[in-house]
N, C-alpha and C positions, 0 to 999 in steps of 0.2 A: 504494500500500500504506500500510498505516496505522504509524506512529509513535506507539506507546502514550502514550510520556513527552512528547512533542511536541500529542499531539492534546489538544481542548479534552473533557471528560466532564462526565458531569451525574448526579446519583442521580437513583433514581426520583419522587423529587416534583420533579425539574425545576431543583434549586439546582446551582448548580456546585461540581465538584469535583475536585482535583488525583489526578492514575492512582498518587502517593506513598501517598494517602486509602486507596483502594481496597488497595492493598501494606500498609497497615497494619492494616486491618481483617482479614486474612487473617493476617497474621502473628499476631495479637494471639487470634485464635479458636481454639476449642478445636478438636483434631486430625478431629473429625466432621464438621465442615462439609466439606460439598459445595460444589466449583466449576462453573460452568458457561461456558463461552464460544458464542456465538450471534452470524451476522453473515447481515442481511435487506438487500436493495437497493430501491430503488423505481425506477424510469424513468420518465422524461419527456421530453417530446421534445427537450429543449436539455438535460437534465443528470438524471444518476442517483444519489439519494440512497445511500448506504452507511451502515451504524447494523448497530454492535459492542455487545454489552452485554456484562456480566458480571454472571453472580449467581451471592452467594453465599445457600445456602440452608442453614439450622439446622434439620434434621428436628425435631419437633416443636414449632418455634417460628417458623417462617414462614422469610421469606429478604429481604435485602437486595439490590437491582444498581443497576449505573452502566451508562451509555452513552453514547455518541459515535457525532457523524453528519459524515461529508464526503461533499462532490459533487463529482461527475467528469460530466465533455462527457459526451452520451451517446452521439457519435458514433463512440466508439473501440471500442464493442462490437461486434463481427461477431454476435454470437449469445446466447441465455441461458445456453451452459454457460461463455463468455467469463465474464460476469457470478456465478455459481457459484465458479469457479476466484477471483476475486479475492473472493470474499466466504470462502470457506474459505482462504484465505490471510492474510487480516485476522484470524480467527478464531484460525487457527494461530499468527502472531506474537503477538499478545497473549496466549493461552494460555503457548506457549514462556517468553514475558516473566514471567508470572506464576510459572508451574514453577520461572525461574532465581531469581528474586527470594525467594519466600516455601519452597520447598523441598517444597512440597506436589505428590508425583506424582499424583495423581487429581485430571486436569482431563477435564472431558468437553466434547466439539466436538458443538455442537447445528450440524446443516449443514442448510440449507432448501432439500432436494431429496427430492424425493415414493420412498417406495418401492412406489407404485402407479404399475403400466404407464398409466393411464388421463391419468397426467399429463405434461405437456413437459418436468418436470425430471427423471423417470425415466431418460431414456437419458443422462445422466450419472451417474447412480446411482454406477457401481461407477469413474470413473473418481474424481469428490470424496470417497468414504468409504477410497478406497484410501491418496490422497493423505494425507489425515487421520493414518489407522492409520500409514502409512508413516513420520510426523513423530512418533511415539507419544502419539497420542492415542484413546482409544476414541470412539467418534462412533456419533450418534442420529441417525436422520432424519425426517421426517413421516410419521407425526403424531405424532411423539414429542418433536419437538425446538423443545420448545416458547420456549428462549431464543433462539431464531434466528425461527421461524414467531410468534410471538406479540409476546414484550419487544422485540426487536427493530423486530418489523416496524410495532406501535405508534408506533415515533418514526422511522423512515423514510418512512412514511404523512403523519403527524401537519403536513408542510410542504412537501413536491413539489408 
């Protein structure tokens, strides 16, 4: 599981940046901005990318995020909803973290699980959104959830 304050983050042009950075930017914004939290895996055969972003978005003026990538053996996944369950659980404690830190209750959990039958993360659907809601967060999922299916999944991709 991820350790917000512990883990190494990066903004989106790729410079590093301290998870203080990001707590400050939110504090420091006007009460409109939108939070989003999103958590994308990648797999390989010897280890599985994890990549958290966070974006903050200024309706009419674009959006800022940061993320953060660790890897884990790939051997300790029995299944994709294994991998689900810890990627919505990195998602949740960094959100949590944020909620406690800046005071801002509308965070949303972008979960990268299809709500089309047609796909393999479907049948975890209603266990990861439950999970989600249950931690009180409202949560998106594909193709909607786009800081998990897209920011994310750019910098999970981007080195496995």
């Amino acid at each position: 599981m991820i350790i917000p304050s512990r883990a190494q983050w990066f903004c989106g042009a790729g410079k590093p940046a301290a998870f203080s950075q990001i707590l400050e930017e939110i504090i420091n914004s006007d009460p409109s901005v939108e939070l989003y939290v999103g958590t994308d895996s990648d797999p390989s055969r010897k280890k599985v990318a994890f990549v958290t972003s966070v974006v903050i978005r200024y309706p009419g003026n674009g959006a800022n995020y940061y993320w953060s990538r660790k890897y884990m053996d790939s051997s300790i996944f029995f299944n994709l909803g294994h991998r689900l369950e810890l990627e919505v659980t990195d998602s949740i404690i960094v959100a949590d973290l944020l909620r406690r830190e800046t005071g801002r209750e509308k965070i949303v959990i972008h979960a990268d699980c299809s709500s089309d039958p047609k796909n393999a993360s479907f049948e975890f659907l209603n266990r990861i959104t439950s999970y989600s809601k249950a931690m009180g967060f409202a949560t998106v999922v594909k193709p909607d959830s786009w800081a998990a299916s897209s920011v994310a999944d750019k910098h999970a991709k981007s080195v496995s």
